[in-house]
C-alpha positions as CSV (number, residue, x, y, z in Angstrom):
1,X,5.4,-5.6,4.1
2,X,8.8,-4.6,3.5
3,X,8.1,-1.3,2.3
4,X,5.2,1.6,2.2
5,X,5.6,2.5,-1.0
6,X,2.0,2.8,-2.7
7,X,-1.6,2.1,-1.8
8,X,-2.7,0.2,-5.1
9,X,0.4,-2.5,-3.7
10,X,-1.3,-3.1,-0.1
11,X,-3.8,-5.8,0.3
12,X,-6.5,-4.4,2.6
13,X,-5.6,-7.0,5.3
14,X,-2.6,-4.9,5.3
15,X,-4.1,-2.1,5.5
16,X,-5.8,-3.2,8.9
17,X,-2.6,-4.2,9.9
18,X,-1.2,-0.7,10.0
19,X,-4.3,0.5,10.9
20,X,-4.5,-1.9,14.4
21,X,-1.0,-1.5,15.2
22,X,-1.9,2.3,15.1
23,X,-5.0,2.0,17.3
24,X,-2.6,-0.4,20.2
25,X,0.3,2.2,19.9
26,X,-1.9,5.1,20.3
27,X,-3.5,3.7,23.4
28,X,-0.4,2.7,24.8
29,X,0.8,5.8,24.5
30,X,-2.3,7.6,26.0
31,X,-1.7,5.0,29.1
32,X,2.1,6.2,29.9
33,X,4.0,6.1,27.0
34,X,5.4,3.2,24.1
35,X,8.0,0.7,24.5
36,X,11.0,1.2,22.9
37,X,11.0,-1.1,20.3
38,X,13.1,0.7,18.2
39,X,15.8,1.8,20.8
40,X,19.1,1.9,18.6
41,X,17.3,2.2,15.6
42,X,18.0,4.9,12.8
43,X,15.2,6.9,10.4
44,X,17.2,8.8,8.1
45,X,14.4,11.6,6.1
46,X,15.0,12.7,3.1
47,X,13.3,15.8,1.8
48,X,12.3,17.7,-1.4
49,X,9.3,19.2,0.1
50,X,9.1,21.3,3.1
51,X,7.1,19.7,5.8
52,X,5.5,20.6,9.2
53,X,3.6,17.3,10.4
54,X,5.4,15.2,7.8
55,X,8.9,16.1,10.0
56,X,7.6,16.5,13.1
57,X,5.6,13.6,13.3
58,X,8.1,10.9,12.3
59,X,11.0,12.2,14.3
60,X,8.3,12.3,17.5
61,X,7.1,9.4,16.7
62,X,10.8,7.6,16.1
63,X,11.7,8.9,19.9
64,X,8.4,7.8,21.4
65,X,9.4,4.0,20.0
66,X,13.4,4.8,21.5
67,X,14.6,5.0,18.0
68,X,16.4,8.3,16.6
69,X,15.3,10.1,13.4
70,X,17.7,12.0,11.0
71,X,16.5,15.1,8.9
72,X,18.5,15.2,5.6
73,X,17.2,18.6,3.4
74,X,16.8,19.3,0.0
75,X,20.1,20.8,-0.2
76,X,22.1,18.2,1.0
77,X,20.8,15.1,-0.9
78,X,19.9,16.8,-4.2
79,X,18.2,13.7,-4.6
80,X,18.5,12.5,-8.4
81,X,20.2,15.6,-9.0
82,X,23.4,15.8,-7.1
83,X,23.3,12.2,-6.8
84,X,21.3,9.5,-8.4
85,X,18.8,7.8,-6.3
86,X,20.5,4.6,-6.8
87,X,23.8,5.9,-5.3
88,X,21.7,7.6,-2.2
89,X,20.1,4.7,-1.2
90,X,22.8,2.2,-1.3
91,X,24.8,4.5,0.7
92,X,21.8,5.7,3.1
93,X,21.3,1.5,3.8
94,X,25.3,1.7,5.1
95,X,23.7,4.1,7.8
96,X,20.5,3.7,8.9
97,X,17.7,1.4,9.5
98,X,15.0,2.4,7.6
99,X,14.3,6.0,4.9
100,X,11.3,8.1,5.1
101,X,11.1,10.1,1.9
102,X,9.1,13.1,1.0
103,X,9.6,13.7,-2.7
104,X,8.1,15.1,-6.1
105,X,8.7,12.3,-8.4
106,X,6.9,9.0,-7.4
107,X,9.7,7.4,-9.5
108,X,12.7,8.4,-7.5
109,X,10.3,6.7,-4.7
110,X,10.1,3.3,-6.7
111,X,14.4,3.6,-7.2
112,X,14.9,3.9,-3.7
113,X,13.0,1.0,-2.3
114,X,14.1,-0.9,-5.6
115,X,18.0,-0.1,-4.3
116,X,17.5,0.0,-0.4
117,X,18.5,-2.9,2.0
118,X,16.7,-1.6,4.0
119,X,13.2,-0.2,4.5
120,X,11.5,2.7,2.5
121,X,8.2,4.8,3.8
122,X,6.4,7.2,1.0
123,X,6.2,10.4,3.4
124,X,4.6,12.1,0.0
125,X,4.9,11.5,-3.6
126,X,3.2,13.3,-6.7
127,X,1.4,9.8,-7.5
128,X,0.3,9.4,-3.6
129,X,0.3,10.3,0.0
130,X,-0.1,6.9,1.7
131,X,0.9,7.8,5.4
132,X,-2.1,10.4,5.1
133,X,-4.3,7.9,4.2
134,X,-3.3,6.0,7.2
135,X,-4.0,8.8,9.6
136,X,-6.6,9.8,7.6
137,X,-8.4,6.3,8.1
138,X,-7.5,6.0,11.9
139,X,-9.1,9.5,12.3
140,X,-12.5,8.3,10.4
141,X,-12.8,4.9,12.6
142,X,-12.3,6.7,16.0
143,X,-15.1,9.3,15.3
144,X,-17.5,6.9,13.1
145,X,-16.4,3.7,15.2
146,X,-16.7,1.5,12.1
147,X,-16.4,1.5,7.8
148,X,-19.7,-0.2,7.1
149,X,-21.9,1.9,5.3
150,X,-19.8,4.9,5.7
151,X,-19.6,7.2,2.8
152,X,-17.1,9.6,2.3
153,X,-16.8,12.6,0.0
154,X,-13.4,14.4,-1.7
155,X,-14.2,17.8,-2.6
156,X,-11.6,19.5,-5.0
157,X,-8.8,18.8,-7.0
158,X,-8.2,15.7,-8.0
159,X,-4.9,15.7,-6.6
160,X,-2.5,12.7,-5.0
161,X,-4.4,12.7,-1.8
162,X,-7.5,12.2,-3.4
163,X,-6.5,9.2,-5.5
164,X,-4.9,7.8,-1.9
165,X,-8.6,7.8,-0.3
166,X,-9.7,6.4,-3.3
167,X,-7.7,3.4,-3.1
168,X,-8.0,2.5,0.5
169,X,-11.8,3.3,0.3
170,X,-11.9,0.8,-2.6
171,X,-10.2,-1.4,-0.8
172,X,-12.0,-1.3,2.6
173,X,-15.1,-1.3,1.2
174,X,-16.4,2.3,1.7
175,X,-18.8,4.5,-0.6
176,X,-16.1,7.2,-2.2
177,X,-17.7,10.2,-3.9
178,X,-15.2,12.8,-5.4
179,X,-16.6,16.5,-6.7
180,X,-14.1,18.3,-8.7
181,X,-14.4,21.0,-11.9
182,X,-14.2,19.2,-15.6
183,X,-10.5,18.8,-16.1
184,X,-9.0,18.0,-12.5
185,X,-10.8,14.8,-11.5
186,X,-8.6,11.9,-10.9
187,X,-7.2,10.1,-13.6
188,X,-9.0,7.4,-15.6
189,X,-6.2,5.0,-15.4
190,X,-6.0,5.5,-11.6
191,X,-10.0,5.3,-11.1
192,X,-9.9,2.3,-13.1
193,X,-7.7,0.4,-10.8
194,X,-9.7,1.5,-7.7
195,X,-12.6,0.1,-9.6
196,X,-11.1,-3.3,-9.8
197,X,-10.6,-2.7,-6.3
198,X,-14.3,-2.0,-5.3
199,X,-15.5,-4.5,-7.2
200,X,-14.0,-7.3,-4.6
201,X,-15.6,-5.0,-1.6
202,X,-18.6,-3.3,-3.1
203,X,-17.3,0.1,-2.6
204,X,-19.0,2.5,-4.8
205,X,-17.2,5.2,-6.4
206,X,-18.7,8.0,-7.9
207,X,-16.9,11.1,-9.7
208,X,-19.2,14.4,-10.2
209,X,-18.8,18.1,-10.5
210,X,-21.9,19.1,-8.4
211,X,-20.3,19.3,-4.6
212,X,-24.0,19.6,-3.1
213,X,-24.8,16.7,-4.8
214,X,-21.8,15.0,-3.8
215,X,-21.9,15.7,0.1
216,X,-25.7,15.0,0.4
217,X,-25.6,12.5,3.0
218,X,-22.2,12.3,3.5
219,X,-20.4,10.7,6.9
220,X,-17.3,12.7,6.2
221,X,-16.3,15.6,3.5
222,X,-12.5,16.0,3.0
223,X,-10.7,18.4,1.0
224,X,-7.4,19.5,0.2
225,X,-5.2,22.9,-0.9
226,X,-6.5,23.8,-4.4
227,X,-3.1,24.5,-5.6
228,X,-0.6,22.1,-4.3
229,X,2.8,22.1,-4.4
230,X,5.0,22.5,-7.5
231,X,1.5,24.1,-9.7
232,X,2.9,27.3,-8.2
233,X,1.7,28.2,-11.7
234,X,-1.8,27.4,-12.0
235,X,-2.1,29.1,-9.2
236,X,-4.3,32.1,-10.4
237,X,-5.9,30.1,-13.1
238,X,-7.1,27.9,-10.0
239,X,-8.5,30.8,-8.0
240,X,-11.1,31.3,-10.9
241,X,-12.1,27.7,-10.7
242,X,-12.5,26.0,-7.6
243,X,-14.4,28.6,-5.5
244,X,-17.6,26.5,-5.8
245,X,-16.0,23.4,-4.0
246,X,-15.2,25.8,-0.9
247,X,-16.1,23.8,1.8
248,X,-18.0,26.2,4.3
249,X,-21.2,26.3,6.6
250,X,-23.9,26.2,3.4
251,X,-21.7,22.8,2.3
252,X,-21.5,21.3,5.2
253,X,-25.4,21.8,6.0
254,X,-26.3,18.6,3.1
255,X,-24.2,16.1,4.5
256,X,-25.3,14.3,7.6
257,X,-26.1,16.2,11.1
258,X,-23.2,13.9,12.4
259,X,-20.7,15.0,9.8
260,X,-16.9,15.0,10.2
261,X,-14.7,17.3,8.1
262,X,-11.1,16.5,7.1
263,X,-8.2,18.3,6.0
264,X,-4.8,16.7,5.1
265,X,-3.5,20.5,6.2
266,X,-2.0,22.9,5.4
267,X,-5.1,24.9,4.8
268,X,-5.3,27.8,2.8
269,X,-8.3,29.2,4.6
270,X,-10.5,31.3,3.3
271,X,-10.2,29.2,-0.2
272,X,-11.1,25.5,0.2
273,X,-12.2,25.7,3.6
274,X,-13.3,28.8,5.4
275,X,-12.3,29.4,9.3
276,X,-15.8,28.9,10.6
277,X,-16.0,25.3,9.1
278,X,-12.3,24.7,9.8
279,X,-12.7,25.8,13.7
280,X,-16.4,24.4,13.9
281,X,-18.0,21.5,15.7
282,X,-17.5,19.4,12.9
283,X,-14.2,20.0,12.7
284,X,-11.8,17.1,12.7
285,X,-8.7,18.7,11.2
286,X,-6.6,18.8,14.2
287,X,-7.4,15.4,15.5
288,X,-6.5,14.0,12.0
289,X,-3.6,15.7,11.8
290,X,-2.3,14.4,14.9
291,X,-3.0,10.9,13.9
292,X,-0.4,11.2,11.4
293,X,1.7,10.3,14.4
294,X,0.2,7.3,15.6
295,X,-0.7,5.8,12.0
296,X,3.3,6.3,11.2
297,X,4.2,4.8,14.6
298,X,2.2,1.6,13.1
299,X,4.3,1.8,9.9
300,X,7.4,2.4,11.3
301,X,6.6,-0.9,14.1
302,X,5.6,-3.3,11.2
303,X,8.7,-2.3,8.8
304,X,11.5,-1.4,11.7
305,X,11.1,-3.6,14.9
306,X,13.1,-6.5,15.3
């Protein structure tokens, strides 16, 4: 790889690349801590979105590997705006050794590692959320301790971390189900790739709009804010439509008694996920959200180490 750009570009041998180097860093660092590999390395991140474990977790995870990461905010970049993409990651490559962006546009993502020498990670774009997926993935093996036969089950809007399990499910060869109202399932032109995709693993992929159908004998039930960022909006129009896909105790109940739910955070709770579900014994939202670290201390190893 010389990028982590988009899912629908990784083979899924290189998806269990990222996913194994996560797994060895995590345990090394559980055992006393990582070697620095990256000591004198630079991670410049560049943001249009605010982020907690997006930030966080990159710098922490830069200093655990003896590198050094550099926050750059909205208002200094003006990525695209200010100053064309282009421009920023020539200049950006004269600095640093590798970018981590978090943008809107999944275009200005594409311009960058088309104009970069050097590395460029997809913290978030409005096409996908790859590092998630990663994290996401890492979290699902160390509670389920394998893919085969797993099914997994998206309930709510159809949104870019959706299409990202989608993809790696397709690709890994696990059963993806996705429950979401008429009108905010995924795209056909994005399900249609994932297809091509399960049809070399035998994934199945199934898209209703009954979530009690969908969960019933699920392994793990994920969902995601109903309104995400930049649908400001739709915002009230939303409220009237997802409250059926509320994942909550009466949900949770027809999916399997060993059930793991996932949320890519933050959670507006109370809507998608209510606190008892949230800070219940099937729980796995703050494991998963700390594996954001170790899946991006895999990425950042494969791209950034000598």
């Amino acid at each position: 790889m010389k990028h982590f750009i988009s899912l629908v570009d990784l083979s899924a041998e290189e998806i269990w690349q990222v996913l194994n180097k996560a797994i060895a860093l995590k345990e090394e660092w559980k055992a006393g801590g990582n070697k620095p590999i990256l000591e004198g390395k630079v991670l410049a991140m560049v943001f249009q979105k605010p982020s907690l474990r997006t930030r966080v977790s990159f710098d922490v995870g830069m200093l655990h590997l003896g590198g050094h990461a550099l926050y750059l905010s909205p208002n200094e970049i003006g990525l695209g705006g200010r100053e064309s993409v282009p421009d920023v990651a020539h200049v950006l490559s004269g600095y640093v050794n590798g970018i981590m962006a978090r943008t809107f546009s999944h275009d200005h993502m594409v311009q960058l590692a088309e104009n970069a020498g050097v590395p460029v990670i997809n913290g978030l774009s409005d096409f996908n959320h790859p590092c998630q997926a990663m994290g996401d993935f890492l979290t699902i093996i160390e509670h389920k301790g394998s893919f085969d036969g797993l099914k997994l089950t998206y309930v709510g809007d159809g949104n870019n971390v959706a299409r990202s399990l989608m993809f790696v499910a397709a690709k890994l060869g696990v059963d993806f189900t996705v429950a979401a109202p008429a009108g905010y399932q995924i795209e056909e032109k994005y399900v249609a790739t994932a297809q091509k995709f399960a049809a070399e693993t035998g994934a199945t992929l199934r898209f209703l709009e009954d979530p009690l159908q969908a969960v019933s004998g699920a392994d793990v039930i994920y969902t995601d804010v109903w309104t995400s960022m930049g649908q400001e909006a739709e915002t009230q129009k939303r409220l009237q439509v997802f409250p059926p896909y509320q994942i909550n105790d009466a949900l949770v109940s027809r999916a399997k008694p060993d059930v793991i739910v996932m949320h890519c955070l933050p959670a507006h709770r109370g809507e998608e996920i209510t606190d008892a579900v949230a800070d219940g014994p099937h729980s796995a939202l703050f494991p998963q959200a700390e594996n954001r670290l170790h899946a991006q201390k895999g990425i950042l190893a494969l791209l950034m180490a000598a």
